[in-house]
C-alpha positions as CSV (number, residue, x, y, z in Angstrom):
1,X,52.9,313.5,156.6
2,X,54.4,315.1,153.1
3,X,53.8,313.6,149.8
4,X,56.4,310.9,148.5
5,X,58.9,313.1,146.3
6,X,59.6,311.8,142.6
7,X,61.8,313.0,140.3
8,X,61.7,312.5,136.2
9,X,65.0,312.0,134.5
10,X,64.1,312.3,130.7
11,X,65.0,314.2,127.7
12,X,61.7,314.1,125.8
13,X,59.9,317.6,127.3
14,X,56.6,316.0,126.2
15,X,57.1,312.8,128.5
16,X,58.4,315.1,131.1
17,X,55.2,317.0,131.6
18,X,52.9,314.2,130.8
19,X,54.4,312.2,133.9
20,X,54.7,315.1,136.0
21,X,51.3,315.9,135.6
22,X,50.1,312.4,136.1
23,X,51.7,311.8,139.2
24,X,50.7,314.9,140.7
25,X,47.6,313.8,139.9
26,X,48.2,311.2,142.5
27,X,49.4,313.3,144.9
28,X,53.1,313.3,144.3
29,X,55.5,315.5,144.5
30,X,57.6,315.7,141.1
31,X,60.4,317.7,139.7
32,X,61.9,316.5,136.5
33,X,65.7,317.3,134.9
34,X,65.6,317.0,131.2
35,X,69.2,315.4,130.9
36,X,71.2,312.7,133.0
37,X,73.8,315.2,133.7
38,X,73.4,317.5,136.4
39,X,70.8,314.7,137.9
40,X,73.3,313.5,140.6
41,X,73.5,317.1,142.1
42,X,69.4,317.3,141.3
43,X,69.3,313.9,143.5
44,X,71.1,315.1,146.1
45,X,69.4,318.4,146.6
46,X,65.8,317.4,146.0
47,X,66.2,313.9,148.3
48,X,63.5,311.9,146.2
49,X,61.9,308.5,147.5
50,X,61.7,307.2,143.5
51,X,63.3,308.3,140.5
52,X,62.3,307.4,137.1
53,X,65.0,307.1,134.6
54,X,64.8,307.4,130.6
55,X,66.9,304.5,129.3
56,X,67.8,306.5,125.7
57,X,69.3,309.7,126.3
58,X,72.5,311.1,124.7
59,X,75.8,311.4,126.1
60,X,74.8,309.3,129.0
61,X,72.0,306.8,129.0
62,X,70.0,305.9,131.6
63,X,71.7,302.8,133.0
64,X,74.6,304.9,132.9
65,X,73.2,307.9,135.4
66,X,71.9,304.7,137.4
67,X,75.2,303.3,137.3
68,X,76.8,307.0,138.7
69,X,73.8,307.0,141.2
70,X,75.2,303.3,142.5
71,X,78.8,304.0,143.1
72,X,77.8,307.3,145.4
73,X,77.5,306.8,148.9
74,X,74.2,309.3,149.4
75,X,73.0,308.5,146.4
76,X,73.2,304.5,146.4
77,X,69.7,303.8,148.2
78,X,67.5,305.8,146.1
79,X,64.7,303.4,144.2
80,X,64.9,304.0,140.6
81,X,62.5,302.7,138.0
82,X,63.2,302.7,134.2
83,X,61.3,304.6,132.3
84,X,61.3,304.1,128.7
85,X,59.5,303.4,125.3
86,X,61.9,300.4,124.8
87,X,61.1,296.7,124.3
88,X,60.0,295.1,127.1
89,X,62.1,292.5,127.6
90,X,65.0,294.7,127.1
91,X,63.7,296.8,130.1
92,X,63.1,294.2,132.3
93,X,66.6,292.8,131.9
94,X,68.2,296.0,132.0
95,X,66.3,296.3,135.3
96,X,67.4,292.9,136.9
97,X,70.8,293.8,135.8
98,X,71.2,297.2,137.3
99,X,69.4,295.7,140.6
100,X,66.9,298.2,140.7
101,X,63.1,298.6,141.9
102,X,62.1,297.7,137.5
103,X,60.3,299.6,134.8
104,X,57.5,301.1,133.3
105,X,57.0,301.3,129.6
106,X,56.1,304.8,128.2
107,X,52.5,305.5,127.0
108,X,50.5,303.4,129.8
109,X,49.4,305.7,132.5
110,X,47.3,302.6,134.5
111,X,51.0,300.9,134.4
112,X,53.3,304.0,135.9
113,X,50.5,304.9,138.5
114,X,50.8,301.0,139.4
115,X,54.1,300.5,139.7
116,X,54.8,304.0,141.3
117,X,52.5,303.2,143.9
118,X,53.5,299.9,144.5
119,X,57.6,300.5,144.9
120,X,56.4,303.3,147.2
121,X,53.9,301.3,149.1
122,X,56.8,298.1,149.4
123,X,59.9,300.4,149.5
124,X,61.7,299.1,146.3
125,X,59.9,296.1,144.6
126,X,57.9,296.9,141.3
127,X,54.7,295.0,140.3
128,X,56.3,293.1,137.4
């Protein structure tokens, strides 16, 4: 059986490489894209189980590549958790909003390997 396949949506290169190296850690396999454009394509080539999605990127936030990844047929069923440094709260309702699988607050490795694991393990639902 192959490795669950994750791919990091963020424009910070330093959180790009700390996640990727975490989750390989785990046993992932990761590939990251260090801008929302050109992740729909990146989505549809690379086929990932989870993605995780930086909320504050410019020229299109994350919601908004979640939002494109919605309205495309064979992109539409992909799990997606937020990924951000932002409040909280603000994550959790962005989450519940876009219907998605929730968040993970930057800085707290315990909390991505968690919640990684667990929308893997239960095939969309977060640990919140």
């Amino acid at each position: 059986m192959s490795s669950p396949k994750i791919l990091v949506v963020d424009d910070d290169a330093t959180h790009l490489v700390c996640a990727k190296e975490l989750l390989e850690a785990e046993g992932y396999e990761v590939r990251v894209h260090s801008t929302a454009f050109g992740a729909t394509e990146k989505v549809l080539r690379y086929e990932p189980d989870l993605i995780l999605v930086d909320v504050n990127m410019p020229a299109l936030s994350g919601e908004g590549l979640v939002t494109v990844l919605q309205g495309r047929e064979r992109t539409r069923g992909v799990r997606v958790l937020l990924y951000s440094s932002n409040d909280e709260q603000a994550l959790r309702e962005a989450a519940e909003r876009l219907g998605i699988a929730g968040y993970v607050p930057k800085g707290d490795p315990g909390q991505l390997r968690r919640k990684v694991a667990a929308v893997l393990r239960t095939g969309g639902v977060a640990v919140r």
